[in-house]
C-alpha positions as a Python dict, from the first residue, in 0.01 Angstrom:
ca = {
    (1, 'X'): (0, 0, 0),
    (2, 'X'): (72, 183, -343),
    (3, 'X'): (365, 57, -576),
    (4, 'X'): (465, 228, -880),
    (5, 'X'): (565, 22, -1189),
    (6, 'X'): (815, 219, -1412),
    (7, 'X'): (936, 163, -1748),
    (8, 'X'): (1287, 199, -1983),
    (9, 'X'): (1395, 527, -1753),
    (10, 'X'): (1678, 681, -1893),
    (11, 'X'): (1920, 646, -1611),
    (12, 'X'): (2312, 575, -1560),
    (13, 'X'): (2254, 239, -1608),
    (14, 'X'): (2086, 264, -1936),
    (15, 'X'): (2381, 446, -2067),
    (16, 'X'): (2566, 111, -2054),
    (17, 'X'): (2345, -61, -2341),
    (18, 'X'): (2422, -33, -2685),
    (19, 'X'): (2290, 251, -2917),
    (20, 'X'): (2123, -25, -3130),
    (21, 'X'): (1931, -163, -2810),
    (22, 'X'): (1854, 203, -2691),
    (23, 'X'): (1658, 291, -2993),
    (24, 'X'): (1483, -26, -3020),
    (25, 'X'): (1372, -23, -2667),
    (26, 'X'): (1254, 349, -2719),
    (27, 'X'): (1092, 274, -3026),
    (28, 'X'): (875, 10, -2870),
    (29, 'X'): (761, 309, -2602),
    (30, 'X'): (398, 478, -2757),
    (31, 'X'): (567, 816, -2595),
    (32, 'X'): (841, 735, -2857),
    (33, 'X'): (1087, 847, -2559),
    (34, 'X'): (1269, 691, -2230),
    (35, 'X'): (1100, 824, -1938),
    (36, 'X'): (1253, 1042, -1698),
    (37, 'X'): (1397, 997, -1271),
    (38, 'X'): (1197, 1280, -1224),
    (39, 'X'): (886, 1190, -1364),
    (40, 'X'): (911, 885, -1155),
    (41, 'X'): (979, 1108, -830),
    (42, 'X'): (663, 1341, -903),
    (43, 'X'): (471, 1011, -903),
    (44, 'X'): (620, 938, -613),
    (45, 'X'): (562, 1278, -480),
    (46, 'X'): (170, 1253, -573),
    (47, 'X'): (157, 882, -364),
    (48, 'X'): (253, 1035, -74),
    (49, 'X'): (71, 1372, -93),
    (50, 'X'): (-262, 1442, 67),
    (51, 'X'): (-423, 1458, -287),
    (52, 'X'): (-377, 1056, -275),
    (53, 'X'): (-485, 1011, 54),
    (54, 'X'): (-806, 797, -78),
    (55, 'X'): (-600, 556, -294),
    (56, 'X'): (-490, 267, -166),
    (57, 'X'): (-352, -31, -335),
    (58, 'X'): (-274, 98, -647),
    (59, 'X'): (-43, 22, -919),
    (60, 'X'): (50, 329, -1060),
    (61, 'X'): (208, 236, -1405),
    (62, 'X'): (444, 517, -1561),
    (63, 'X'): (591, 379, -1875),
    (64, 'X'): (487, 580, -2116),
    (65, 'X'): (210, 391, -2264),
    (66, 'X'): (410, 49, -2330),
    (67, 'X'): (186, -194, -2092),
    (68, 'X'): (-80, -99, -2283),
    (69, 'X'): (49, -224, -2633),
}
């Protein structure tokens, strides 16, 4: 089994939060931007394409680079 672990995605939902809280959680993003539905769909799309038919328990993260500060 594959999971993927997404970030601050710029959704519905995080149009709820306050301007002050938006920009501080983008700030703290290396990418210096909210990630994308899409961009978590294409990784979806690549998990279940034949081009990742060898992987197999991976945790593909997509958060712009913030696990990694």
């Amino acid at each position: 089994m594959n999971v993927i672990s997404p970030g601050s995605i710029d959704t519905a939902l995080f149009s709820t939060v306050t301007p002050e809280f938006r920009e501080q959680i983008t700030a703290a993003v290396p990418l210096g931007r909210l990630g994308t539905s899409e961009e978590i769909a294409a990784a979806a799309l690549f998990l279940a394409s034949a081009d990742a038919s060898f992987i197999t328990g991976a945790n593909l993260i997509v958060d712009g680079g913030f696990s990694h500060i």
